[in-house]
VEXPASE-512522 format. One record per residue (C-alpha): x, y, z. Coordinates in pm, 1 decimal. Layout:
BEGIN
X Y Z
X Y Z .
...
// end
This chain:
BEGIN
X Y Z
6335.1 15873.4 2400.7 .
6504.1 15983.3 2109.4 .
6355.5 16285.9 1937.6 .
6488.2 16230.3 1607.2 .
6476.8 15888.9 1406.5 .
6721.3 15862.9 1132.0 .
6565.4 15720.9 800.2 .
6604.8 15372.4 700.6 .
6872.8 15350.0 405.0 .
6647.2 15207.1 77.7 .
6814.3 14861.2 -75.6 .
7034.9 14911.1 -363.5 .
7159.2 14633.5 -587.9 .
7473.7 14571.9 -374.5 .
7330.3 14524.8 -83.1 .
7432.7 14150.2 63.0 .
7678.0 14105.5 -244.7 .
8009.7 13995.5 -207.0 .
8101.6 13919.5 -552.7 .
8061.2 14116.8 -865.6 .
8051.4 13918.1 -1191.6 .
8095.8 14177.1 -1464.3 .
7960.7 14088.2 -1851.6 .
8220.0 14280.9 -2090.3 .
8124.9 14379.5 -2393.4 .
7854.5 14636.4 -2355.9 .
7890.5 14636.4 -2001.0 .
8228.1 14796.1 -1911.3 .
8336.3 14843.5 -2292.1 .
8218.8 14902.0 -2613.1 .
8512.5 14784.0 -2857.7 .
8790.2 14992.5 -2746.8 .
8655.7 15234.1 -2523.4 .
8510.6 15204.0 -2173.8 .
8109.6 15290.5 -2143.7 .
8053.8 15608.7 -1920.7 .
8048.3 15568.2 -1566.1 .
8127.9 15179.4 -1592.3 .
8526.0 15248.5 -1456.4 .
8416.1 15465.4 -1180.7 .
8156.1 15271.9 -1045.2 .
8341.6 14920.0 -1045.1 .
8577.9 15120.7 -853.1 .
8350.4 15275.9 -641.3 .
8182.3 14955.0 -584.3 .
8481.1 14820.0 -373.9 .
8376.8 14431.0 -460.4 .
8574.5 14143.8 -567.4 .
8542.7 14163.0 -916.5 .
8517.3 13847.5 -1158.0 .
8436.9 13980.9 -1549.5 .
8331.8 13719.7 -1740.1 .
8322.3 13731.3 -2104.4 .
8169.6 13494.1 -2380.4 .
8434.8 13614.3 -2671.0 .
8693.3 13409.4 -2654.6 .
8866.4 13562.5 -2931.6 .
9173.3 13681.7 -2675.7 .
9331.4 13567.2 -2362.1 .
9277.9 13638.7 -1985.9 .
9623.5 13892.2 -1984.2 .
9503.9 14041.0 -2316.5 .
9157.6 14105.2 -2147.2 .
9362.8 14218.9 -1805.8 .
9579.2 14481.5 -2006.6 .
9221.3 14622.3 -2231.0 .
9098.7 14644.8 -1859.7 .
9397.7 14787.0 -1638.9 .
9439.1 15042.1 -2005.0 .
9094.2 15237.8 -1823.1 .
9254.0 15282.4 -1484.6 .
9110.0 14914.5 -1358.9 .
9334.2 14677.4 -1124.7 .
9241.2 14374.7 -1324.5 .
9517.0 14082.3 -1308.0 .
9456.9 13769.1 -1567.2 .
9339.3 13522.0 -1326.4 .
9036.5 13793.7 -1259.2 .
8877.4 13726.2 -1596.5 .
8697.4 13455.6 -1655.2 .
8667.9 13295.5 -2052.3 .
8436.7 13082.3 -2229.0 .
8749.7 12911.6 -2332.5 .
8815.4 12831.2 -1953.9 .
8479.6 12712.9 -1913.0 .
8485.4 12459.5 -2221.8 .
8791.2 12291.3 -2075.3 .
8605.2 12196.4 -1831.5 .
8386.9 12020.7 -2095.8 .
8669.5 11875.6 -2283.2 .
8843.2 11758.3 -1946.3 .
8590.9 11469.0 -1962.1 .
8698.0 11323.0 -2309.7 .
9058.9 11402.2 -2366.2 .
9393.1 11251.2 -2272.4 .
9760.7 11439.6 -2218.2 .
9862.9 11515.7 -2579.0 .
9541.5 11485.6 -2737.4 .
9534.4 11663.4 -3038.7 .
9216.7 11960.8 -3066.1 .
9122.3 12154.4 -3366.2 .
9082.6 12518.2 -3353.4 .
8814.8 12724.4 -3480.6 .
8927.8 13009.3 -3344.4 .
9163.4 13262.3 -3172.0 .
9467.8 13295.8 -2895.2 .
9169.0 13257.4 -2653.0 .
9132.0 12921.8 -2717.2 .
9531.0 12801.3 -2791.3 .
9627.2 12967.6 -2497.5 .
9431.2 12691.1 -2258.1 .
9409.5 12445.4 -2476.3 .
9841.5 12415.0 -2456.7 .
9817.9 12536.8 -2057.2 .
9661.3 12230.3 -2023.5 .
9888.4 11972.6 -2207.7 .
9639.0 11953.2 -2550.6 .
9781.4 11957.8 -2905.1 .
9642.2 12239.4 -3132.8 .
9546.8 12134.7 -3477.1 .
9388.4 12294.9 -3743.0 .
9307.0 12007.0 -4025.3 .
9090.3 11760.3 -3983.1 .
9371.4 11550.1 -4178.6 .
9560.7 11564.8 -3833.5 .
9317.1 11324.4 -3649.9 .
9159.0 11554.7 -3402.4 .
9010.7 11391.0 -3092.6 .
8785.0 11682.7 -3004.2 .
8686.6 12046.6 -3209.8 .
8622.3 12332.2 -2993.1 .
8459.3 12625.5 -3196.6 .
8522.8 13010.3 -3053.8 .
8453.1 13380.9 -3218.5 .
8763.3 13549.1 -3386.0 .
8764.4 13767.9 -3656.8 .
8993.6 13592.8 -3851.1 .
8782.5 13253.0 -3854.8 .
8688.1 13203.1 -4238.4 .
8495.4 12953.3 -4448.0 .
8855.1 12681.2 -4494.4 .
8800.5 12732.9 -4079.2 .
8430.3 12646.1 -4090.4 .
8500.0 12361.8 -4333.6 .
8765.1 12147.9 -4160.9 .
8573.8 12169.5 -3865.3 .
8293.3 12030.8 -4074.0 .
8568.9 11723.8 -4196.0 .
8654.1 11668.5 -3842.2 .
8277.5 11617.1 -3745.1 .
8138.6 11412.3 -4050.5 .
8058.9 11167.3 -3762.7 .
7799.2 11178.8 -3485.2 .
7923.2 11143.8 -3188.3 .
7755.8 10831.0 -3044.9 .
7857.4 10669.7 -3393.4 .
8205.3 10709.2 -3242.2 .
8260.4 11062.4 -3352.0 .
8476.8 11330.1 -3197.7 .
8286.4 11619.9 -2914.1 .
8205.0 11924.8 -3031.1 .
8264.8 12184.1 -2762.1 .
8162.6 12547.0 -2898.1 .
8287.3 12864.2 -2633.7 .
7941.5 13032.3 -2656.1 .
7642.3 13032.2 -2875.9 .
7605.8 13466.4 -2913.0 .
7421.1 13501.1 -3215.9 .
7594.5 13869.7 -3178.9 .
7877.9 14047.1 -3075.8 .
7884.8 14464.0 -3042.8 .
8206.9 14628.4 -3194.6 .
8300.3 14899.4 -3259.1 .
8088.4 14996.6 -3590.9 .
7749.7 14822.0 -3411.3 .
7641.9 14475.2 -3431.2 .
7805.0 14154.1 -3615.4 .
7724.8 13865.4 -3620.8 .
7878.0 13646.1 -3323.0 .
7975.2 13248.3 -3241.9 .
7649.5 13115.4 -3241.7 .
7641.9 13261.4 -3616.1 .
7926.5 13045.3 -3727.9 .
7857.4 12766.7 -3542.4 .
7504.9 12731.7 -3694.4 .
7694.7 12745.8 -3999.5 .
7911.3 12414.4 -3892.8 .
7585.6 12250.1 -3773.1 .
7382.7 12327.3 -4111.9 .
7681.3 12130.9 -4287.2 .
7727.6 11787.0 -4088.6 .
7382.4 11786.3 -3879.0 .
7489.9 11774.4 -3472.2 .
7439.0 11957.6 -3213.6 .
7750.2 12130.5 -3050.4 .
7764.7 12125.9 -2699.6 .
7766.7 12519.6 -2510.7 .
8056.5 12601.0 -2261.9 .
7961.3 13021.3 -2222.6 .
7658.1 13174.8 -2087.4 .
7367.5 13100.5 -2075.2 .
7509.0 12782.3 -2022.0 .
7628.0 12707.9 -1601.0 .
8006.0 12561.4 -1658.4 .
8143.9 12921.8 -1662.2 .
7977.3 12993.3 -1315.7 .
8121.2 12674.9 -1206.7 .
8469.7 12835.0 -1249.4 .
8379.1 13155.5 -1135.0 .
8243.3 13014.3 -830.4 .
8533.0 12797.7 -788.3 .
8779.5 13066.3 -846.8 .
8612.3 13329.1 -642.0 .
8408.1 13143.3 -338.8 .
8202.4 13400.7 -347.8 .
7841.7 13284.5 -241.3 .
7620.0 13567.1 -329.6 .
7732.7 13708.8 -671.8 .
7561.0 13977.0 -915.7 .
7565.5 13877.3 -1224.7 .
7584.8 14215.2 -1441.9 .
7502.0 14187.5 -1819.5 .
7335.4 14341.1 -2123.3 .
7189.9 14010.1 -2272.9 .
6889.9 13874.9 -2143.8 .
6958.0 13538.9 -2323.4 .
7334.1 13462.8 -2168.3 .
7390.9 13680.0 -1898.1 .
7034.7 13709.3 -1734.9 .
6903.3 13364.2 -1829.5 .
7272.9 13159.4 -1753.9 .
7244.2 13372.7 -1361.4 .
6901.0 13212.3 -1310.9 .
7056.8 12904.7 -1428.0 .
7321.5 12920.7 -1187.7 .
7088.6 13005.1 -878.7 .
7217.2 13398.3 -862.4 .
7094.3 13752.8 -856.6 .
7136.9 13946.1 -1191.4 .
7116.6 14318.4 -1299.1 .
7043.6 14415.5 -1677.8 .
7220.3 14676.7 -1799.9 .
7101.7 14938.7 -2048.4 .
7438.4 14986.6 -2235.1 .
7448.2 14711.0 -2430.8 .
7199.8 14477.4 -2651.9 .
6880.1 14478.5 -2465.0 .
6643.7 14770.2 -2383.1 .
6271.9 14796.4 -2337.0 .
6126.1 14590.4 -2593.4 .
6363.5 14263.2 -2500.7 .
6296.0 14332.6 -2155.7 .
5894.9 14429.2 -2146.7 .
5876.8 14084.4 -2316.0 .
6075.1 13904.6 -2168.2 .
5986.7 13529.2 -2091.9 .
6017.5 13450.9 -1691.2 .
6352.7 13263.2 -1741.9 .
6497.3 13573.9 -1834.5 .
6388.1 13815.2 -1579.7 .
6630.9 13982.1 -1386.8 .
6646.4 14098.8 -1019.9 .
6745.5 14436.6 -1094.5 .
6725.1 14674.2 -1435.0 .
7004.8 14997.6 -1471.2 .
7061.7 15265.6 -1653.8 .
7452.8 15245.8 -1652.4 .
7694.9 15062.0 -1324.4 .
7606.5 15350.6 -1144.6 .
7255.4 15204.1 -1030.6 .
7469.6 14985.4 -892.0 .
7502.8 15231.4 -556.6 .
7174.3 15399.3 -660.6 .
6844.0 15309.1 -433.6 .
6626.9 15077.1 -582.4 .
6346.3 15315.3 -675.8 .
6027.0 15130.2 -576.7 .
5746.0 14979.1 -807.9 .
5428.2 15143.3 -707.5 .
5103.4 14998.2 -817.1 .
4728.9 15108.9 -760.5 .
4368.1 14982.8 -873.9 .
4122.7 15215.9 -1007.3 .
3834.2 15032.9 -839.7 .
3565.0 15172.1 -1053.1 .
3724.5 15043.4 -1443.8 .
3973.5 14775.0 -1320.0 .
4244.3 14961.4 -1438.8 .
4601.3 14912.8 -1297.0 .
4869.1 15170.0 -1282.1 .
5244.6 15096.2 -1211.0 .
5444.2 15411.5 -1135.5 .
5865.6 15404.4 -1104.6 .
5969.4 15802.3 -989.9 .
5780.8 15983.6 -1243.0 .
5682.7 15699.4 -1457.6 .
5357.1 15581.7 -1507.3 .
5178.2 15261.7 -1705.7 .
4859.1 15158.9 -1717.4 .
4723.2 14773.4 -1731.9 .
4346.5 14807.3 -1912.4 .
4262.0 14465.4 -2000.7 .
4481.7 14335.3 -2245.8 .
4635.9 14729.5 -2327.4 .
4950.1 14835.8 -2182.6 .
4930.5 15233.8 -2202.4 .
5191.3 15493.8 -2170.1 .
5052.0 15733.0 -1888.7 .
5350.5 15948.0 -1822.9 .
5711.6 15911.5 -1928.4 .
5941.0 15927.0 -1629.7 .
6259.0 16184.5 -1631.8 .
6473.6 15863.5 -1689.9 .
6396.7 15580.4 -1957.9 .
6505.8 15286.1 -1709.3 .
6210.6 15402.0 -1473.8 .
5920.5 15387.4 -1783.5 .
6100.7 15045.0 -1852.3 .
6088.8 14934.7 -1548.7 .
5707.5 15026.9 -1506.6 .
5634.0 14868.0 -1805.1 .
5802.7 14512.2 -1718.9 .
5613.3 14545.0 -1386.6 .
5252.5 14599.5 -1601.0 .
5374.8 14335.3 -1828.3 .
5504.3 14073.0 -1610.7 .
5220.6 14105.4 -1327.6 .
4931.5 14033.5 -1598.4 .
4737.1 13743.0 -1594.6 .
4818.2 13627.4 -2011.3 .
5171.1 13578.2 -2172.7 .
5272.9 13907.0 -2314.5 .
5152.8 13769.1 -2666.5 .
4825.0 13832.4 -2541.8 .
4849.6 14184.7 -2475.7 .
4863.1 14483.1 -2674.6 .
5146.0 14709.5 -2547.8 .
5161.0 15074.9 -2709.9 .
5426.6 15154.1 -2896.6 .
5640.5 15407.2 -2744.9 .
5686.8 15181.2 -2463.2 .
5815.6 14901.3 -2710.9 .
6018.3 15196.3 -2847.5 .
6247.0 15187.4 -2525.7 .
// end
């Protein structure tokens, strides 16, 4: 009999993964720059790699090159677009040569004339379908002729709609701005349809990952809880939130079930990291309930969610807090959660 037992390894995110689907913006990059520890741990990872982005304002290479500029051996065909994913959606209503118009970018010309389309601009050209992505350069004459082109509903024999993504908004550089879902709202105010979603949340740019990639357990990585998070449930994966990007504690602590992920990290390195456990204990004698991550420590009182003890990391409070939150027995507009914690 052996005298020594060696420990069981704890889980980590990776564990039974075979496919990493990598979010962009505020995930790997922030504008320009990469986000600390994001190169190093992709690397270190050792996965197949699919990043998926909702901006379609540039093309797979130009995406490859901002990639392979951090050290990253990204090749085109290893990003994945919104603008790939709403071809898919046009593929049902268009013929060879069928002219599209453009609201948008090279993201969105570039597979649009891959695939044998026509790229217009005027509605005066006779469009037979809009598609609607996020570039800097789109503008108000943009906005309107896409509002020409879509006077008529489309089961009064109008034209389809296909927007890349529906990101209210999109981190640069200088913080926040406003993203697709901005401007198309802004089409959609004007001639009174609905434009149908190609990005996340939505599941046709899974399809093509999954299609491109065969991968058949994926981790969806992301810092939104409404595309990335809530389009992996969708799609029938595991997810990680990121703390990098858009969404911290408050987003997360109340969070609606849809958009719950599997796994919440500080940067890619929890990636390798073991998954600290969720501890919780009942003080018999008030009722009270106390969730503890590492150092961190929340209590569940009734309808108050208390700050006991801040934990040496702010993922590990958050975490404690989703697990108080999401555990309780109301919706989490039925409980009173202290401030600091929503401070996150």
């Amino acid at each position: 009999m052996a005298l020594f037992r060696k420990a069981a390894a704890q889980p980590t995110p990776l564990d039974g993964v075979d496919c990493l689907y990598l979010d962009l913006d505020g995930v790997v990059y922030k504008g320009p720059d990469a986000i600390p520890h994001a190169v190093d741990s992709i690397r270190a990872a050792g996965l197949p790699t699919a990043y998926l982005t909702n901006n379609a304002s540039r093309t797979d290479a130009e995406v490859a090159e901002h990639l392979a500029s951090f050290g990253l051996d990204v090749r085109a065909s290893d990003v994945v677009t919104s603008p790939q994913a709403a071809m898919l959606l046009l593929a049902k209503h268009l013929q060879p040569g069928d002219p599209v118009l453009v609201v948008g970018g090279a993201g969105i010309v570039v597979e649009l004339e891959a695939r044998g389309w026509r790229v217009v601009r005027t509605a005066a050209e006779q469009p037979k379908a809009v598609v609607q992505g996020f570039h800097p350069s789109v503008g108000w004459k943009d906005l309107a002729e896409a509002s020409f082109a879509l006077r008529r509903p489309l089961e009064q024999g109008g034209i389809p709609w296909i927007a890349t993504n529906g990101d209210w908004t999109i981190p640069v550089a200088g913080g926040i701005a406003p993203g697709n879902g901005t401007l198309v709202s802004a089409v959609h105010t004007a001639v009174g349809r609905l434009a149908e979603f190609a990005g996340k949340p939505e599941t046709p740019m899974f399809d093509v990952a999954a299609e491109r990639f065969g991968a058949r357990a994926p981790l969806m990585v992301g810092d939104r809880l409404d595309t990335d998070i809530l389009g992996a449930r969708r799609a029938g994966i595991a997810s990680a939130l990121v703390l990098t990007g858009i969404d911290r504690g408050a987003s997360l602590i109340g969070a609606d079930a849809s958009m719950r992920p599997d796994h919440v990290l500080e940067d890619l390195r929890g990636l390798a990291e073991p998954i600290a456990p969720v501890r919780e204990t009942l003080e018999t004698s008030t009722g009270d309930r106390y969730f503890e991550v590492g150092q961190a420590a929340v209590r569940r009182s009734g309808i108050d969610i208390a700050l006991v003890r801040a934990g040496e990391r702010d993922v590990d409070t958050i975490r404690a807090a989703c697990a108080a939150v999401w555990t309780a027995d109301r919706p989490v507009l039925g409980l009173r959660i202290a401030d600091e914690l929503l401070a996150l």
